[in-house]
Structure formats: structure tokens, C-alpha cells
C-alpha positions in Angstrom: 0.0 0.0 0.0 2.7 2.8 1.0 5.4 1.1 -1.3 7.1 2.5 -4.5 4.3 3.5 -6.6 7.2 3.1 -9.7 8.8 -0.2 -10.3 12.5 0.0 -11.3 13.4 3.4 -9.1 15.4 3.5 -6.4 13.3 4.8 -2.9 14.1 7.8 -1.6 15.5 9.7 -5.0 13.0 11.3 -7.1 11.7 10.4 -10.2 9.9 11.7 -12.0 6.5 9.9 -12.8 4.9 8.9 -16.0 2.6 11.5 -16.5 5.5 14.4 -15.9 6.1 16.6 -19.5 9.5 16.5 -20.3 11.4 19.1 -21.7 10.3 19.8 -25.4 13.9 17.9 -27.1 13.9 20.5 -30.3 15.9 22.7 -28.3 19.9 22.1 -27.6 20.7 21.1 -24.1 23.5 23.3 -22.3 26.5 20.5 -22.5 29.1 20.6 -19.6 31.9 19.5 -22.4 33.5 22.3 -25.4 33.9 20.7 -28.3 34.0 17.2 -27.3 37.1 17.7 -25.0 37.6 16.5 -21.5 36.8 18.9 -18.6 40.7 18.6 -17.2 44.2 19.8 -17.7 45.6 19.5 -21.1 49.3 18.3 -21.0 51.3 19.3 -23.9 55.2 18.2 -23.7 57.4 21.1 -24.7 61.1 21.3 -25.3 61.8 24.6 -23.6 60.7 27.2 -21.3 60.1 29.7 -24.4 57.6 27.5 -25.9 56.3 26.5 -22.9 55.2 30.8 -22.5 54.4 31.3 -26.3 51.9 28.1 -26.0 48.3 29.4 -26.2 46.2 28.8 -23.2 42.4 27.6 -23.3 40.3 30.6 -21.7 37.7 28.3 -20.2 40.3 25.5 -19.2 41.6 24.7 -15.7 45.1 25.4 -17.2 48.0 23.4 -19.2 50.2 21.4 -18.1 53.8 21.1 -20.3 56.1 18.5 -18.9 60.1 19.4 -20.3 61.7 16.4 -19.7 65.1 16.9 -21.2 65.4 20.0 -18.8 63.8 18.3 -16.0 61.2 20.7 -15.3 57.6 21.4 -15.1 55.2 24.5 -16.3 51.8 25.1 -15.8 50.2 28.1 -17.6 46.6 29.7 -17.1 44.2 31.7 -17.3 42.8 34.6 -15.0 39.5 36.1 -15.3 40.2 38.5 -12.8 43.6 40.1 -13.9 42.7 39.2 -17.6 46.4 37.9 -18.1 47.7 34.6 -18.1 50.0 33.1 -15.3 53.3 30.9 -15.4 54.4 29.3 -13.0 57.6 26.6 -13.3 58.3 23.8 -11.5 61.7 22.2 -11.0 62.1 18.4 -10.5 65.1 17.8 -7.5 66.3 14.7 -6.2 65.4 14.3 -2.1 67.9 15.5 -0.2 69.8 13.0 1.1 70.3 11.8 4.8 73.7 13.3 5.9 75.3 10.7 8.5 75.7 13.3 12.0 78.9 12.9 13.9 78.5 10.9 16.9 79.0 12.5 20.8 81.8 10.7 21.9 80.8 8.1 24.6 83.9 9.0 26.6 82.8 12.4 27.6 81.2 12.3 30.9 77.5 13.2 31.5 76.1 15.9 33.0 75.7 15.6 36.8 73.5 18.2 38.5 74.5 17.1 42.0 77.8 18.9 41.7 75.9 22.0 40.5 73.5 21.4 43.6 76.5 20.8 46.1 77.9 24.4 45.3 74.6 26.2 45.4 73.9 24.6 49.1 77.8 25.8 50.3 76.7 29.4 48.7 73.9 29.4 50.3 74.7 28.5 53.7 77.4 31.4 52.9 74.7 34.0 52.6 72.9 32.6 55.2 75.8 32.7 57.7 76.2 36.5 56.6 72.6 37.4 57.3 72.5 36.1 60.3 75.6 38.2 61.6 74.3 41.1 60.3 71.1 40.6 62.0 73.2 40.2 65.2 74.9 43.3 64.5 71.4 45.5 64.2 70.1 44.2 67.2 73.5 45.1 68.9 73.4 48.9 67.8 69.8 49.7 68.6 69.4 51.5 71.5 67.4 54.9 72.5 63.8 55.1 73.2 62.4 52.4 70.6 64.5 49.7 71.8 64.2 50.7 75.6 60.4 50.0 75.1 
């Protein structure tokens, strides 16, 4: 009773029933492809950079591709409807860089201890202690008048 009322179409996507008027077919339907060419990049080898610029560029393309092998480099070239000009860019093709071997820390070199470090900052700081103190002997050994008589 509630089931696909059209045999053959998938449920939940529309289609369009029997008794819908299609489109009168006289007139030319708007076609996503120009002149029966593939809506991509065109790749055109090239032997140098100069041709690769003088190449012509298709306004309504995504842009050319020229591979020049025998220099080992790439250009792209395209258009831009907002400047009106077209842009080049280049491409270069380079090896990876390869992994340099880095030197080695010798094993014999001792590592780093902080307890040394923490040793000589106790001794300085019983230093400074030991100073304050006598210097807080030596204040309360000078005060004298009213204030310390009360």
C-alpha cells in the first residue's frame, strides 16, 4: 500500500512519474563538455621554457600542463579572469635531499651531573645565610634609645 508506486526506481530519490512533461527535445541542451574535450588539464610536452610561454592557453580550461623532460622541469600556464592575463608558473624536478650521516657524541665524555651543581649552590647558600645572620646580630646590637628601651 505505501510502497514504490514506480517499479524500477530507487526509494528515496526522485523520479519523476509517467505523466510528468519532459522538456520539449527541439531545443539544444546546455552541454558541460566544449567541443568534445575533456573537462581537465591538457598536458602538452614542450622542449623549452620559451615555448612553454608562447603556448596558447584555453580561456575556459583549468590550465596546461607542459612536462620538459630533457630539462627536467615542469610549467603550468593559465588563465585569469580576474587580472585578464595569463600566469606561469615553473616547476623544478630535485632529487630528495639525502640523509647526511651526523657525527656521533663521543661516549667517553662524561654526562652531566647536577648534583655537583647542587652541592655548590647549598655551600653558597649556607654562605649568605651565615652572613645574614651576623648582620642581623649586628642590628640588634646597635639599637638602643627610646624604641629599643620600650
Amino acid at each position: 500500500m505505501y510502497g514504490n508506486p514506480y517499479p524500477g526506481a530507487y526509494p528515496g530519490v526522485y523520479n519523476p512519474g509517467p505523466n510528468v512533461i519532459n522538456p520539449p527535445t527541439g531545443q539544444p541542451q546546455a552541454q558541460t563538455l566544449v567541443n568534445n574535450q575533456n573537462a581537465g588539464y591538457v598536458c602538452r610536452p614542450v622542449t623549452s621554457r620559451e615555448e612553454a610561454v608562447a603556448s596558447q592557453v584555453d580561456f575556459l580550461g583549468p590550465g596546461t600542463i607542459m612536462p620538459d623532460f630533457s630539462h627536467g622541469m615542469i610549467y603550468f600556464k593559465r588563465f585569469n579572469p580576474n587580472s585578464g592575463g595569463a600566469e606561469f608558473f615553473d616547476f623544478s624536478v630535485q632529487r630528495p635531499p639525502q640523509a647526511q650521516p651526523q657525527p656521533q657524541v663521543a661516549s667517553s665524555a662524561p654526562a652531566y651531573d647536577p648534583r655537583e651543581d647542587i652541592e655548590g649552590l647549598r655551600n653558597e647558600f649556607s654562605v649568605l645565610r651565615g652572613e645574614m645572620d651576623e648582620m642581623k646580630k649586628a642590628g640588634q646590637k646597635r639599637t638602643g634609645g627610646k624604641a629599643a628601651e620600650q
